[in-house]
C-alpha positions in Angstrom: -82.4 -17.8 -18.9 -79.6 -14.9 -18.9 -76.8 -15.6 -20.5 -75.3 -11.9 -19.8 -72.0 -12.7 -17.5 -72.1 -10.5 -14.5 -69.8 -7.8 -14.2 -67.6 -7.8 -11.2 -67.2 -4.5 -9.4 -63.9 -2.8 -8.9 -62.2 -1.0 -5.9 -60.7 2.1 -6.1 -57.4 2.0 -3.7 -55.1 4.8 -3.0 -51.7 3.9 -1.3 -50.5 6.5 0.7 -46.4 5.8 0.9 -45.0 7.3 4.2 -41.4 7.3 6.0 -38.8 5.8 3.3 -41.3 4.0 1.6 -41.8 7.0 -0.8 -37.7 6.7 -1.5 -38.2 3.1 -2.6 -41.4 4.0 -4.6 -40.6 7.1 -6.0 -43.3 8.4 -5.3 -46.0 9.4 -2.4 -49.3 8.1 -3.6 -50.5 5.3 -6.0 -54.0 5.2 -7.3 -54.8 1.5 -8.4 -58.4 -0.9 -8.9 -58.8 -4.1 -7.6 -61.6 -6.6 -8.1 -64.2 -6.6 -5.5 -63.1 -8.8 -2.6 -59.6 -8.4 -3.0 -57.5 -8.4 0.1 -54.5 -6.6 1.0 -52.3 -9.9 0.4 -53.3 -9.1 -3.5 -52.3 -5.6 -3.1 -48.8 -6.1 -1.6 -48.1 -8.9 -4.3 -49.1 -6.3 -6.9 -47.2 -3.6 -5.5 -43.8 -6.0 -5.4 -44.2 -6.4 -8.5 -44.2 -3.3 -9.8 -41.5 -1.7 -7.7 -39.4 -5.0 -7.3 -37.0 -6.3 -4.7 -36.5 -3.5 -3.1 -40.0 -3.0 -2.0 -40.5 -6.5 -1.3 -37.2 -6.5 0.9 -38.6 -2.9 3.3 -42.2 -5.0 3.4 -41.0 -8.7 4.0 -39.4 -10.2 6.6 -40.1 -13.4 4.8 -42.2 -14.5 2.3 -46.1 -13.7 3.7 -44.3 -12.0 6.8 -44.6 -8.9 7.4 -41.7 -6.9 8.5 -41.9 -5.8 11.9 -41.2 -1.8 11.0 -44.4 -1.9 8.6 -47.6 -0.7 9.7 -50.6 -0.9 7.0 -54.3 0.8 7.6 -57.1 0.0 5.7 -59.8 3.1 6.0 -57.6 3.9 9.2 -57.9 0.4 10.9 -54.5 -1.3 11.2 -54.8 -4.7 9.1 -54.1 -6.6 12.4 -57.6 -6.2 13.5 -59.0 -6.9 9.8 -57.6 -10.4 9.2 -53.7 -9.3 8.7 -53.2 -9.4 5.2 -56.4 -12.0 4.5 -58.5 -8.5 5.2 -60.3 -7.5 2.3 -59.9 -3.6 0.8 -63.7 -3.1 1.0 -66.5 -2.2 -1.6 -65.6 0.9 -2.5 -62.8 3.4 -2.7 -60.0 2.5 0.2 -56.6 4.0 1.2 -53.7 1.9 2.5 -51.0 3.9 4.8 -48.1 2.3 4.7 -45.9 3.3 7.3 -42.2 2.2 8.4 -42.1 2.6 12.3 -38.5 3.3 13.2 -36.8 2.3 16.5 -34.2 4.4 18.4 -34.2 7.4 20.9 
């Protein structure tokens, strides 16, 4: 019998901050580990945490809504296609674009 606990793997994620997101962050990129299996839901919470309400208010329309002017790509596929934010952030290292879309002409 092996009584050795198995070791969970980690995922390397880099967020790339575009538009004004890099205003709010102060910064343009964010290197960060996740558990295997996590999803981008667990990354967003994370990432309102650590930059607070003002993040969360540029991401969230409402809570577990995303705001219309965000766009988020996991490995260059827009989350809509991968779940929305139930899509996982892969096996290995991943980079999230987000990216405010802005309306006008």
């Amino acid at each position: 019998m092996n009584l050795t606990p198995a070791v969970q793997a980690n995922v390397a994620v880099r967020v790339t901050f575009m538009g004004g997101l890099h205003a709010v962050t102060g910064q343009r990129e964010l290197q960060m580990t996740f558990p295997q299996g996590a999803t981008v839901a667990d990354l967003l919470a994370s990432l309102s945490k650590r930059y607070g309400d003002a993040f969360t208010c540029r991401v969230f329309s409402s809570p577990g809504k995303l705001e219309h002017t965000i766009l988020i790509f996991v490995d260059g596929e827009h989350i809509k296609g991968r779940g929305g934010l139930a899509a996982t952030l892969g096996n290995s290292e991943v980079e999230v674009i987000m990216l405010p879309m802005y309306a006008g002409g």
